[in-house]
N, C-alpha and C positions, 0 to 999 in steps of 0.2 A: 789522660789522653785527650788529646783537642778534636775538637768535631770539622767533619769535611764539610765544608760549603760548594756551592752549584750554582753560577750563573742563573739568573731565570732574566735579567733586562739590564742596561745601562740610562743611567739618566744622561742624556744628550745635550737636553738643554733647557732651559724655564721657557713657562709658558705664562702671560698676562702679567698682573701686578702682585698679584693675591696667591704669590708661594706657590702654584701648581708646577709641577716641572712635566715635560715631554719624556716619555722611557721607550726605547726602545726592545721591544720582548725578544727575549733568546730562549723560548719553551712553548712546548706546545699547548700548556697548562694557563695561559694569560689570561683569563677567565675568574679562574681560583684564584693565582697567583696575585693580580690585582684588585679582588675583590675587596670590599670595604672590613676591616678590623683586620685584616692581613698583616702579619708581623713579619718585615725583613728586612734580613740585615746589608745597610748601607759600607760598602766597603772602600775604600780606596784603592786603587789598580796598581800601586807600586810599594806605597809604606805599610801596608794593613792597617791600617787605622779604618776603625769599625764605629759603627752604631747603630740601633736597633729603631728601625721607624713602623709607622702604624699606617695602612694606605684608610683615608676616611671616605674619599670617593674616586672613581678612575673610568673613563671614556674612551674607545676607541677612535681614533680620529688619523686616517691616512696613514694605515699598517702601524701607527704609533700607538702611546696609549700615553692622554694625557691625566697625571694623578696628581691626587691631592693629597697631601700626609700631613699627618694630625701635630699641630704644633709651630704648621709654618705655614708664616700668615701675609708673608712678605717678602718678595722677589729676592731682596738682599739677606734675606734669611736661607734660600736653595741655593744661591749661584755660586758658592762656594762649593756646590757639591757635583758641578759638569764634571762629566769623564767617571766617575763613579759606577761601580756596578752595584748592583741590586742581587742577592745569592740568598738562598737557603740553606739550612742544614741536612745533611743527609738525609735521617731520620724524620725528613719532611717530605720524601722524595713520593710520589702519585704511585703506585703500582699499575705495570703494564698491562697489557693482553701479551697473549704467546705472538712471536715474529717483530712487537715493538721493543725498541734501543732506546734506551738515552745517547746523547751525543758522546757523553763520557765513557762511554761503554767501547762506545766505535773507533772513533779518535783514538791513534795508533794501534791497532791491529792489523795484521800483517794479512795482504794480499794475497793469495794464492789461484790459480785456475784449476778446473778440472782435470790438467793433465799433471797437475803437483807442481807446475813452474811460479817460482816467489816474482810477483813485481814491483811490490814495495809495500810505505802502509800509509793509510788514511791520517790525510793531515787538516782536512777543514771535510764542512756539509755544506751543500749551497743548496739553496729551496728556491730555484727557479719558477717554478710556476705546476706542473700536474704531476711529477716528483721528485725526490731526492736527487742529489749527485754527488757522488762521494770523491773527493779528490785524492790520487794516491800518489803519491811521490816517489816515481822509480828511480836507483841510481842512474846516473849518467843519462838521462832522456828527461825526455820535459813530464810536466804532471798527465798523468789518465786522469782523465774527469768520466766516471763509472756511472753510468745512469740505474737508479734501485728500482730496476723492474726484475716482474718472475723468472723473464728470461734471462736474464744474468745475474743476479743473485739467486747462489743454490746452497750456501749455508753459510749461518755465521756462529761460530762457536764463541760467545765470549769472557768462556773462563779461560780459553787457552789464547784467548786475544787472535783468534784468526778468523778469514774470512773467507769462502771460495766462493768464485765465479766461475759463467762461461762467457768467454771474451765472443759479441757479436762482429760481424765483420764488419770491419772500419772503426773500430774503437783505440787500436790502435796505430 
């Protein structure tokens, strides 16, 4: 059986001369994730082609994080690896608190309100700035962009991949 991997950053693009590349984090874990002796796997975004790298040092620098991985010691030696994502194995995955999601949790689960009516389901998160937004794609109408406050999230089940709200007014 093959193991699931999980986004945690994309390398964007080299930084300096000395093999550092710039990553962009997609977890809330960038801390651990790119702490020094961290093992992950470098994937390619379209042919799976993999490899297993080692981060030996890593810096946040302007919501980026610029790392260093063990073995590359030379610009021409990263920059074959732009566009690249950075994933984990499942069985690497943080354990939550009660009320927190991973993204892959959320991402497609279906919509519902408090009155039982479906309006679609969650196809991206965006992290604006003091919370969540969850974007849901209703047929025939343009996207809800769902703001993750108390007041309109009242439960999200996600074994059965659902979600209910209460829609505030002007939301949609």
């Amino acid at each position: 059986m093959s193991k699931k991997y999980y986004n945690v950053g994309k390398l964007v693009n080299t930084h300096g001369l000395r093999g550092e590349v710039k990553i962009l984090p997609q977890t809330d874990f960038a801390d651990s994730r790119f702490a020094p002796g961290s093992k992950l796997s470098l994937q390619h975004p379209d042919n799976g082609q993999s490899l297993v790298v080692e981060v030996v040092s890593a810096k946040e620098h302007k919501g980026m994080y610029i790392v260093k991985l063990k073995g590359y010691n030379d610009i021409n030696e990263v920059e074959k690896y732009k566009g690249w994502v950075l994933k984990i194995a499942e069985d690497e995955l943080e354990d939550l608190e009660d009320g927190e999601y991973y993204y892959h949790e959320i991402i497609g689960c279906k919509v519902v309100t408090e009155d039982g009516e479906e309006l679609g389901n969650i196809s991206d998160i965006l992290r604006p700035g003091a919370n969540d937004v969850w974007v849901v794609d209703m047929p025939k109408k343009k996207q809800l962009l769902l703001p993750i406050i108390d007041e309109v999230l009242l439960k999200v089940d996600v074994a059965n991949k659902t979600v209910t709200v209460r829609l505030l007014e002007g939301l949609i």
